[in-house]
C-alpha positions as CSV (number, residue, x, y, z in Angstrom):
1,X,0.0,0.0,0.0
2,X,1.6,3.4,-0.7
3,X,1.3,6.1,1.3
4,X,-1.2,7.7,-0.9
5,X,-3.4,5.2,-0.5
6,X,-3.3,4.7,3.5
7,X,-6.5,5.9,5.2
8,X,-6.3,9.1,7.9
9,X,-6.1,7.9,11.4
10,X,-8.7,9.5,13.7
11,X,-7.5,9.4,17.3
12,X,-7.9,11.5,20.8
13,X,-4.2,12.0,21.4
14,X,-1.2,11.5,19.1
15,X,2.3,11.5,21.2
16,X,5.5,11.7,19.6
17,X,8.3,9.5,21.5
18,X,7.9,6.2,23.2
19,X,10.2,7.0,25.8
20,X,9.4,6.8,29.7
21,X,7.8,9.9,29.7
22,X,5.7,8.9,26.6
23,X,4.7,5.6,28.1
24,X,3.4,6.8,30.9
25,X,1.2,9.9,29.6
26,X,-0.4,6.6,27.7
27,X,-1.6,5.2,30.7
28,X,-2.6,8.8,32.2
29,X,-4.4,9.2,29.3
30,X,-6.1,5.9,29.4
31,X,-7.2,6.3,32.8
32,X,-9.5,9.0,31.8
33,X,-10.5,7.1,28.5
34,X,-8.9,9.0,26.3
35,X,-6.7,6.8,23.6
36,X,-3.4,7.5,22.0
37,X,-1.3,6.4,19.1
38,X,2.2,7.4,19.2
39,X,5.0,7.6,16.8
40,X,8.9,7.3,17.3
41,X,11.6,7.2,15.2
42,X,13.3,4.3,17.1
43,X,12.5,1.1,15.9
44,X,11.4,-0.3,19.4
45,X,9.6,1.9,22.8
46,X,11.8,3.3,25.3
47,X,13.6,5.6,24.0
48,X,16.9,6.8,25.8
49,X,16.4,4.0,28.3
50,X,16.7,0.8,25.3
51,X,19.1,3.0,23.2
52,X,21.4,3.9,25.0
53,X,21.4,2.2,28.1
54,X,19.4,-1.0,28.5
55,X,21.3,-2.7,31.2
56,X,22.5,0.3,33.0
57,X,20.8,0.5,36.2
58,X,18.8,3.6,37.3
59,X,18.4,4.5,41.0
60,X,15.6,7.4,41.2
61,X,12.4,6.0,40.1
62,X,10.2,5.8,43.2
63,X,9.3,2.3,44.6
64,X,12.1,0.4,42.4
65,X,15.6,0.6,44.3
66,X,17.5,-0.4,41.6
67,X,15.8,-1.2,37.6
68,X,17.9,-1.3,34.3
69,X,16.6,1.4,31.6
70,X,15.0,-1.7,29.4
71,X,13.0,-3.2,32.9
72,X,11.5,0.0,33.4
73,X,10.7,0.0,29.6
74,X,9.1,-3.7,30.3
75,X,7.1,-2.5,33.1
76,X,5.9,0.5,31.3
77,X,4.1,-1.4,28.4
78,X,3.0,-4.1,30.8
79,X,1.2,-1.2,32.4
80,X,0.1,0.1,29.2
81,X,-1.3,-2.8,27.8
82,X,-5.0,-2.5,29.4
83,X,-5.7,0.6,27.1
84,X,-4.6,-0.6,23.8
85,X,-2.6,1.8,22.1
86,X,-1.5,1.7,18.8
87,X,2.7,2.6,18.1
88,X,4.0,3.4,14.9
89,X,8.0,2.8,14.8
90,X,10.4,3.6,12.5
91,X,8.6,6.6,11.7
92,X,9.0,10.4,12.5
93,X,6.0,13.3,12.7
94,X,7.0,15.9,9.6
95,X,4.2,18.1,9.3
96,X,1.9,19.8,11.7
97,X,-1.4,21.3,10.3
98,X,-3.8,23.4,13.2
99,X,-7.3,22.8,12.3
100,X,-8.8,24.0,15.0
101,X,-9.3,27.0,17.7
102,X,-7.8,27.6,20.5
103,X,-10.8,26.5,22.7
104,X,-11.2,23.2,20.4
105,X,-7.8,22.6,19.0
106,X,-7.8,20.1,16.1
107,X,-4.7,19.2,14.3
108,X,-3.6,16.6,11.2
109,X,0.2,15.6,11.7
110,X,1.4,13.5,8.6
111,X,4.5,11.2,9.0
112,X,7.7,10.7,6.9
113,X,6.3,7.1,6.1
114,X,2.8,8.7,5.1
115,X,0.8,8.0,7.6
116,X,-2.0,11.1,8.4
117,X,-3.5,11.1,11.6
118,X,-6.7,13.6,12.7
119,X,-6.3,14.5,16.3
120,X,-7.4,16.7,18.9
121,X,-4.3,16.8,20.9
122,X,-0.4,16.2,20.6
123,X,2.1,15.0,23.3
124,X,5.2,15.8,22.2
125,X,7.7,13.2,24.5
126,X,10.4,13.5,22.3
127,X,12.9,13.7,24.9
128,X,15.8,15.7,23.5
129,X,14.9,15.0,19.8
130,X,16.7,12.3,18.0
131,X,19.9,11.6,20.0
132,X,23.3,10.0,17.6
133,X,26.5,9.3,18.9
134,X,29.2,11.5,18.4
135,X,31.9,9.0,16.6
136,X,35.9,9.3,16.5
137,X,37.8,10.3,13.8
138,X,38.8,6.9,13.6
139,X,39.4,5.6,9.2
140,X,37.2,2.5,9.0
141,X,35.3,3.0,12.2
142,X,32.3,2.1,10.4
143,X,32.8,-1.7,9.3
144,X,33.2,-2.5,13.0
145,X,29.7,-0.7,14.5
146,X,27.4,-3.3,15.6
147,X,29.6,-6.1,15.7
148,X,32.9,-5.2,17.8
149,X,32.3,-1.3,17.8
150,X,29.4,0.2,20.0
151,X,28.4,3.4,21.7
152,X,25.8,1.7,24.1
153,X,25.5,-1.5,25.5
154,X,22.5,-3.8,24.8
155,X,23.4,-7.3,26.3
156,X,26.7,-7.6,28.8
157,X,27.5,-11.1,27.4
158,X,28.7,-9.5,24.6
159,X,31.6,-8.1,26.4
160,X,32.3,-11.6,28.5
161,X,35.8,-12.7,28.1
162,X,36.8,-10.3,25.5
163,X,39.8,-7.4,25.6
164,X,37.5,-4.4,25.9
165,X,38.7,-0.6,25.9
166,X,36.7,2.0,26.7
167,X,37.5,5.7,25.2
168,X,35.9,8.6,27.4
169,X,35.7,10.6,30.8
170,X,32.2,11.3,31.3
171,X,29.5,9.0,33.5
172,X,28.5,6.9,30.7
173,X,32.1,6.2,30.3
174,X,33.1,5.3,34.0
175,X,30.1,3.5,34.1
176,X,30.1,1.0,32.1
177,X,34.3,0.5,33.0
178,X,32.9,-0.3,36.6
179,X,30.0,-2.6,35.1
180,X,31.6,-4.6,32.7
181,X,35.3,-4.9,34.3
182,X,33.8,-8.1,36.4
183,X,32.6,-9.7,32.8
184,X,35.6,-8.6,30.6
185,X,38.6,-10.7,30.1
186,X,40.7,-7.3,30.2
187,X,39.7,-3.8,30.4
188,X,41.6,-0.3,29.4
189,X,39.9,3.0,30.1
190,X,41.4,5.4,28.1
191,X,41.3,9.6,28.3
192,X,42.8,12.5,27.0
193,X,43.7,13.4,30.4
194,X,43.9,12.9,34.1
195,X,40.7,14.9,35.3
196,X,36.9,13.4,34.6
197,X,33.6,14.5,34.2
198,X,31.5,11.7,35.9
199,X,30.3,10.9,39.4
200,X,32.7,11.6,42.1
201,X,32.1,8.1,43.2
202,X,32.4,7.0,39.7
203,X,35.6,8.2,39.8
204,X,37.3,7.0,43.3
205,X,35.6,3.3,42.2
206,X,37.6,3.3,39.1
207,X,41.2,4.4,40.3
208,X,40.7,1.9,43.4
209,X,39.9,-0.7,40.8
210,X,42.9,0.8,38.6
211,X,45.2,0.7,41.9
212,X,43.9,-3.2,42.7
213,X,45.7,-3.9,38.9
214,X,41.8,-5.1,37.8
215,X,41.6,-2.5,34.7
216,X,44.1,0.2,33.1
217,X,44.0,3.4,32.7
218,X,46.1,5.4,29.9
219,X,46.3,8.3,28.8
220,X,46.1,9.4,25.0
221,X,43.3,8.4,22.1
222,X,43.1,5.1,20.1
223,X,44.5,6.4,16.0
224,X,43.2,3.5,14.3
225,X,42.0,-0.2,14.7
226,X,42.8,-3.4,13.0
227,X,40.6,-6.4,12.4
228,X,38.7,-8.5,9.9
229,X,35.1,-8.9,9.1
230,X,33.7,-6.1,11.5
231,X,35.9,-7.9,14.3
232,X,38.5,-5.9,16.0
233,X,41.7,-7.7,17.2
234,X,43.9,-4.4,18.2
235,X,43.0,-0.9,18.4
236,X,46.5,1.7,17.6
237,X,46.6,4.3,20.9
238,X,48.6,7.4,21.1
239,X,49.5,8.6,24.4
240,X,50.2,11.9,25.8
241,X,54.2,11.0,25.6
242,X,53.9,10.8,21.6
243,X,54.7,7.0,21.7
244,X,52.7,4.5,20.0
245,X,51.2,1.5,21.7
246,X,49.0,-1.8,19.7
247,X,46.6,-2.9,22.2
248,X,44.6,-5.9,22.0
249,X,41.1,-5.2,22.0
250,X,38.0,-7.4,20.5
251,X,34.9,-4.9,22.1
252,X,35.9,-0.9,21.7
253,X,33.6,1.4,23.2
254,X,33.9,5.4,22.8
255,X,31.7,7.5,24.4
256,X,32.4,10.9,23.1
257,X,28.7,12.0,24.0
258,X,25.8,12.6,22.1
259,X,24.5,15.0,18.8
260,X,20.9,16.0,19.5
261,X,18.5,17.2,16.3
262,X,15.7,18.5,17.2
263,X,14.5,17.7,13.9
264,X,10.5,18.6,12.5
265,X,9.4,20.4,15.7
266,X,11.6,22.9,15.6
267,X,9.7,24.2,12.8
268,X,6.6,24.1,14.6
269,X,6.3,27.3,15.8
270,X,6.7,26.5,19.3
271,X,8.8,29.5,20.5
272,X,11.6,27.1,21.1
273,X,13.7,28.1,24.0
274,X,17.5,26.9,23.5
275,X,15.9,24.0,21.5
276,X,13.5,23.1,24.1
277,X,9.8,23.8,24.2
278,X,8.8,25.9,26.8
279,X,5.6,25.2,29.1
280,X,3.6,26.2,31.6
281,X,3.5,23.9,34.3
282,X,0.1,23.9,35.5
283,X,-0.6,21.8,32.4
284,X,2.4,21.5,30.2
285,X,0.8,22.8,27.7
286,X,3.1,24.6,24.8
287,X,2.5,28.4,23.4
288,X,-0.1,26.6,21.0
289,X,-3.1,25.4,22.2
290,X,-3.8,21.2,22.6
291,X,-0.1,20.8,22.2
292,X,2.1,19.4,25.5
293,X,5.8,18.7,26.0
294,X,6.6,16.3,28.8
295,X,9.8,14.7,29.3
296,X,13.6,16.4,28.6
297,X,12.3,18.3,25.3
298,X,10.1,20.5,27.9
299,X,11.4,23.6,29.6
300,X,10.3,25.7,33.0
301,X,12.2,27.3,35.7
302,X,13.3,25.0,37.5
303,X,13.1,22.0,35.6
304,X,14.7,18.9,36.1
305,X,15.8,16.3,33.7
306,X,14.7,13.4,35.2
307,X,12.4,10.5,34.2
308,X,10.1,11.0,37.6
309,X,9.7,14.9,36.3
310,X,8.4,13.2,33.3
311,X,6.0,11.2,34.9
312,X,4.5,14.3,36.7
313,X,4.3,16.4,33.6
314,X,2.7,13.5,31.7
315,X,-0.4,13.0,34.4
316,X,-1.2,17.0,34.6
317,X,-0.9,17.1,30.3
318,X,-3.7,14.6,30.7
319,X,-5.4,16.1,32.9
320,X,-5.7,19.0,30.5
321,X,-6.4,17.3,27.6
322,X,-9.3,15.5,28.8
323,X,-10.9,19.2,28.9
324,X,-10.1,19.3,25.0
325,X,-11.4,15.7,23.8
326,X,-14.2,15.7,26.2
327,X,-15.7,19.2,26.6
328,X,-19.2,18.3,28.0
329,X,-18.0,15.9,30.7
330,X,-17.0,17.1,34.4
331,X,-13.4,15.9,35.0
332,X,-13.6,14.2,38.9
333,X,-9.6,13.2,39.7
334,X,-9.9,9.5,41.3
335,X,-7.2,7.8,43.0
336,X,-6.7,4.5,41.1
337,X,-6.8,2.6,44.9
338,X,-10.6,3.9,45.3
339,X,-12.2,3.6,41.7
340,X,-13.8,0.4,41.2
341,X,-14.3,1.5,37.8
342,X,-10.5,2.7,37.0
343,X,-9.7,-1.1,38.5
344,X,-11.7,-2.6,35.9
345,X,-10.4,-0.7,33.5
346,X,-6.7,-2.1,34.8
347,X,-8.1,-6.0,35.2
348,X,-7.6,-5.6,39.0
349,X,-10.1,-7.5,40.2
């Protein structure tokens, strides 16, 4: 079927970006009957959390101690699941048409694979926009990624028994040297310098680790890498000195941070603020009416970027919105533990 020929989508809420924040605005929304299709570039929900760090363990999300970024993805869709909504992957929102007023918003948002979807509100959860890694100049880089090169890690087996170097000073960096140094059959942390941008902690875990003779630390950048059908063997460093050194390496990983491109929105006419979309935060709502930012593409005084400030912004968006799709009908707030009629909708007997 070509895009042409694909039918409009008529929905209540369209939210662009499956990420936590996302995720969890679908099951705010669905609490007050109000269903969503959202759209994401990624080819899979979570965002941030099944990109970039699946196995890394977060800390701060209330009632879990300690959950990887791809568990709390898994919880989020499990909690999801009661309210049916519809994703659409691989796909990114290009176009955003008003068709309404400001008291009864109405907007048709057409995608770059053609799908057109009729809504009456827009959640956009895009966390920072689309995030890529920023790569090193190093020649060939490219017919290693996926295979013995990568800038996040999916599944720690991978890196079992293998020579692994890590290239970077930041948290993501010192992170995963502390995580995967108990799996790795060697590891080398390697920086430009002495001094770090990560976690105190992070830090003082690594040169105590460094000090026990368990990793290495050295100081320079990796020049080139050698290897044969996308699997590394050595990587070429450079150190501060000017000497040379081949080490072995099977796994690289350089974390040299991340690009962010806003991409369509920016041309939305959202009185972007540093490239993030300001809001109020009574609702979240954006400078145009029925459009909401929730997550890290939001900003307010104040604002933190953290995944439980995305849960917050996401259950007073919906609130809002429910005013938009449902004009007629007194919002009463329930709590979930009280409405027999919420439980239902949840299958809690």
């Amino acid at each position: 079927m070509t895009s042409s020929d694909k039918a409009v989508i008529n929905t209540d809420v369209v939210i662009i970006g499956a990420g936590p924040a996302g995720l969890f605005t679908v099951f705010e929304l669905g609490l007050l009957d109000i269903k969503a299709h959202i759209v994401d570039i990624l080819p899979r929900a979570g965002g941030q959390c099944s990109e970039l760090y699946p196995e890394k363990p977060i800390y701060d999300i209330p009632g879990l101690p300690i959950v990887t970024g791809q568990e709390l993805t898994d919880n989020l869709m499990k909690q999801i699941e009661p309210f049916g909504p519809t994703f659409h992957f691989n796909e990114m929102v290009e176009s955003l048409v008003s068709l309404g007023t400001a008291d009864a918003p109405a907007f048709q948002l057409t995608t770059n694979a053609g799908t057109v979807f009729n809504t009456k509100v827009v959640v956009v959860a895009a966390g920072g926009g689309s995030f890529q890694p920023k790569k090193p100049p190093i020649p060939g880089i490219e017919d290693y990624e996926g295979a013995s090169v990568f800038y996040a890690v999916r599944q720690m087996e991978d890196f079992r028994d293998k020579n692994v170097i890590i290239v970077g000073g930041g948290d993501s960096a010192l992170d995963w040297t502390l995580n995967l140094q108990p799996v790795a059959k060697s590891l080398t942390l390697i920086h430009r310098r002495d001094a770090f941008r990560a976690a105190p902690h992070s830090v003082s875990a690594m040169q105590e680790l460094v000090a026990q003779g368990k990793i290495t630390f050295k100081l320079g950048q990796i020049t080139s890498i050698a290897g044969q059908g996308g699997q590394l063997s050595a990587a070429m460093l450079k150190g501060n000195d000017g000497t040379s050194e081949e080490l072995a390496c099977e796994r690289l990983m350089p974390f040299f941070g991340l690009t962010m491109k806003l991409g369509p929105v920016a041309e939305w006419g959202l009185n972007l603020n540093e490239n993030l979309v300001p809001v109020d935060t009574e609702k979240f709502e954006t400078s145009h009416p029925g459009v909401f930012a929730v997550g890290d593409i939001n900003y307010y005084p104040g604002k933190l970027k953290l995944i439980l400030s995305g849960f917050h912004e996401g259950a007073l968006a919906a609130q809002r919105a429910h005013r938009y799709i449902y004009p007629e009908k007194k919002l009463l707030f329930q709590y979930t533990t009280s409405s027999t009629n919420l439980q239902k909708k949840l299958g809690v007997s």
